[in-house]
C-alpha positions as CSV (number, residue, x, y, z in Angstrom):
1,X,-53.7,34.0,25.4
2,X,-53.6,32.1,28.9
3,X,-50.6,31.2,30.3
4,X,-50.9,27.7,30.0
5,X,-51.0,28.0,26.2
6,X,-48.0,30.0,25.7
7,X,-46.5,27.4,27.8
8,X,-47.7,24.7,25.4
9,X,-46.4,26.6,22.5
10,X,-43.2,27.5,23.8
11,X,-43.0,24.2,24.2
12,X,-43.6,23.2,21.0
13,X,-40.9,25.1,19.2
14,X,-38.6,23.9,21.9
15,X,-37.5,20.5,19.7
16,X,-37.5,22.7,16.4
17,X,-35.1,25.1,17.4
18,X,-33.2,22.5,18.9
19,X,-33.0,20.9,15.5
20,X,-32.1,24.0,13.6
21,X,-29.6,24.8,16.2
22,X,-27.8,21.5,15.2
23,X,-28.2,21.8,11.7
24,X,-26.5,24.7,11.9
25,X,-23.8,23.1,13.6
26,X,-23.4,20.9,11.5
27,X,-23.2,23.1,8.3
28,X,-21.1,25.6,10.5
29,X,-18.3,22.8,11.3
30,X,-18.3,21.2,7.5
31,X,-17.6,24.9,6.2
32,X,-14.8,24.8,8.7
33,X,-13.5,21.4,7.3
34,X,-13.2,22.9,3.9
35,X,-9.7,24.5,4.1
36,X,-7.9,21.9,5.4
37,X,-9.9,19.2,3.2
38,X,-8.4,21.4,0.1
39,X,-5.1,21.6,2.1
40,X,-4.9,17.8,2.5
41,X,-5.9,17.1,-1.2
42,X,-3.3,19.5,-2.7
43,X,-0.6,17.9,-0.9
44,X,-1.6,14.4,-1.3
45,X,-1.7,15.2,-5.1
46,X,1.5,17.9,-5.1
47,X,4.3,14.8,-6.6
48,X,1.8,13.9,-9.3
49,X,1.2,17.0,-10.5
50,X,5.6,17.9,-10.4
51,X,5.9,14.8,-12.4
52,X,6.4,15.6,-15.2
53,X,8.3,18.7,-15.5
54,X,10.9,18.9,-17.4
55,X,14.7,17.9,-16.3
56,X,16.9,20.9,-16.1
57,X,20.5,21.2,-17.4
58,X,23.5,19.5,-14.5
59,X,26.7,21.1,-13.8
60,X,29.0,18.0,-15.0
61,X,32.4,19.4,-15.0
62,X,34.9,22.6,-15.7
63,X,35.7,23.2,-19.6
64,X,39.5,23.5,-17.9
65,X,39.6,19.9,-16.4
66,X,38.5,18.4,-20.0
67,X,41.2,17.6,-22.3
68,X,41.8,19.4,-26.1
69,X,42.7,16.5,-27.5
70,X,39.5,14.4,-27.8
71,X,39.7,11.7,-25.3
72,X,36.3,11.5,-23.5
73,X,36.1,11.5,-19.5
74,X,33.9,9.8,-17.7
75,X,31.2,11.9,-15.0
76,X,29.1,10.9,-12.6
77,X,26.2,13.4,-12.6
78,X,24.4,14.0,-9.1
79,X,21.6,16.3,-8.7
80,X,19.0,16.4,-6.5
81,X,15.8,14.5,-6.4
82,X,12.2,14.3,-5.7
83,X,10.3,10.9,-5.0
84,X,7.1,10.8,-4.0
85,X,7.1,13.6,-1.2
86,X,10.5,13.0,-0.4
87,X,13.8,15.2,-1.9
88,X,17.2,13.9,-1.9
89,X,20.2,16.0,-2.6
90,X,23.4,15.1,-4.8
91,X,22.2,12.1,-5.6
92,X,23.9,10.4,-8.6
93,X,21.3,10.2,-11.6
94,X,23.6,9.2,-14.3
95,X,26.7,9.2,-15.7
96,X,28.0,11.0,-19.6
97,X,31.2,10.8,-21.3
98,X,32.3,14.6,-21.9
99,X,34.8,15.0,-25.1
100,X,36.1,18.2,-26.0
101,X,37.6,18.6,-29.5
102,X,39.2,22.2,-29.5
103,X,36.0,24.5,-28.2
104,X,33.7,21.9,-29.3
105,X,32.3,19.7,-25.9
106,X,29.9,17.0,-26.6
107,X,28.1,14.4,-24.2
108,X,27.1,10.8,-24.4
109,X,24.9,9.2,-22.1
110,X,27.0,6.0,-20.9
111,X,23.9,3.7,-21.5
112,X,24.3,1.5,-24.1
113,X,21.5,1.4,-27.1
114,X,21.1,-1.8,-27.5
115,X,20.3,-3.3,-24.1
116,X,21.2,-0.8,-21.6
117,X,24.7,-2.3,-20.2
118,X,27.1,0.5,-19.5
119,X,29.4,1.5,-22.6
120,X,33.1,1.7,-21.5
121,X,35.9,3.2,-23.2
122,X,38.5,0.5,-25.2
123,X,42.0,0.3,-23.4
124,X,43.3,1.9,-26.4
125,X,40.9,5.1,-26.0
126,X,40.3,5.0,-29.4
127,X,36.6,3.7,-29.4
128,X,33.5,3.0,-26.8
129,X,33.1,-1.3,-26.4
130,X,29.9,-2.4,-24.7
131,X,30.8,-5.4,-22.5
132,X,27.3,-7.4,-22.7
133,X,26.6,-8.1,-26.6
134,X,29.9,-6.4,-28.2
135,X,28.2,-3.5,-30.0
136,X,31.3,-0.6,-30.4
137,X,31.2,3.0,-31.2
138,X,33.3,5.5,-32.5
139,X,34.6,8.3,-30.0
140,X,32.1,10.3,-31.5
141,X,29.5,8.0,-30.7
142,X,28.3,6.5,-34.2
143,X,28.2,3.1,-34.6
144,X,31.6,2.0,-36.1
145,X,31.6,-2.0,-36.6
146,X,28.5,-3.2,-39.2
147,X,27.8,-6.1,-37.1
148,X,26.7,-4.3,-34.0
149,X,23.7,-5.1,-33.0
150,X,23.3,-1.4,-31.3
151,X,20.1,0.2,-32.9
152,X,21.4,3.3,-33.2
153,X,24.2,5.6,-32.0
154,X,25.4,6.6,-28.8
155,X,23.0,9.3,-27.3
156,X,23.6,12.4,-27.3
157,X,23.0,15.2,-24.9
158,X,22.4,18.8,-24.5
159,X,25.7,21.0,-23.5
160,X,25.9,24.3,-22.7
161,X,29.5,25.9,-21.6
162,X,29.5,28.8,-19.4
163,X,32.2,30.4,-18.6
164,X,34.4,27.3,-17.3
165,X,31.6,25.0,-16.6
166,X,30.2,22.6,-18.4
167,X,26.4,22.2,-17.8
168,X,24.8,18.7,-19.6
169,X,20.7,18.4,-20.3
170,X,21.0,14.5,-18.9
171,X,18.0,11.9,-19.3
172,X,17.9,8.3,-20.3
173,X,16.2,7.3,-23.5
174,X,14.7,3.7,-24.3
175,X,17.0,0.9,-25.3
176,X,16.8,-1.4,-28.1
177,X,14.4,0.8,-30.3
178,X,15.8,2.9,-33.2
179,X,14.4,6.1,-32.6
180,X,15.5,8.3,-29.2
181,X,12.2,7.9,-26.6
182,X,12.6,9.5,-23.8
183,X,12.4,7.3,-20.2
């Protein structure tokens, strides 16, 4: 082959393996991409996919700080918590009346049935008055007056005592509806 045709071949494949050079490239750097595509992704779609677990149980209060007698306290529960990609610690999520009858502790969210107003106890501690449409409850958290327009009883919680603490399953249920649905 003369000299002048390798030339012209050589040539030739000049563009081509310029072309395959940057197709490689290109292929080359989108592999690369990949990782932190996946990275990016999984982050974006991390709070959605912690959404809906489950709440755990609260530390609310010591068995030892609750009196024997009956009478319910009032609690503020804080806990921490996660928004969006943001957490927040001891941030108050709630609030339960704790009663303790001998050994026996029980919890009632403070929410109100009916319409969601916050149930206080009466002066006389001997029932829980809602302030916005008058529905009342028994300490036990039944409805107590026949002409309440409550739906249904004060909700109840899960407790747990360990030891000397008090721990309290807390979440807030739909108002105005007879059966407990969870928020």
């Amino acid at each position: 082959m003369s000299e002048g045709s390798r030339q012209d071949t050589e040539g030739a494949l000049e563009p081509r393996r310029s072309f395959l050079m940057a197709i490689g490239a290109i292929v080359m750097g989108g592999l690369a991409t990949v990782p932190a595509l996946g990275a990016a992704v999984t982050a974006l779609l991390d709070p959605l996919r912690r959404r809906g677990s489950d709440r755990q149980m609260v530390q609310v209060a010591r068995l030892s700080s609750l009196p024997s007698d009956g009478v319910p306290r009032r609690f503020t529960l804080e806990d921490d918590r996660v928004d969006g990609w943001a957490t927040y610690t001891d941030v108050p999520i709630g609030a339960v009346y704790l009663r303790r009858v001998d050994d026996q502790v029980t919890a009632l969210n403070v929410v109100c049935p009916h319409a969601g107003c916050f149930v206080g106890l009466a002066p006389d501690r001997s029932r829980f008055a809602c302030p916005c449409h008058k529905s009342s409850f028994a300490l036990d958290g039944s409805i107590d007056d026949p002409s309440s327009p409550s739906p249904r009883d004060m909700d109840a919680l899960e407790v747990e005592v360990r030891g000397d603490e008090v721990w309290v399953k807390f979440q807030n249920f739909l108002p105005g509806r007879e059966d407990k649905t969870p928020v």
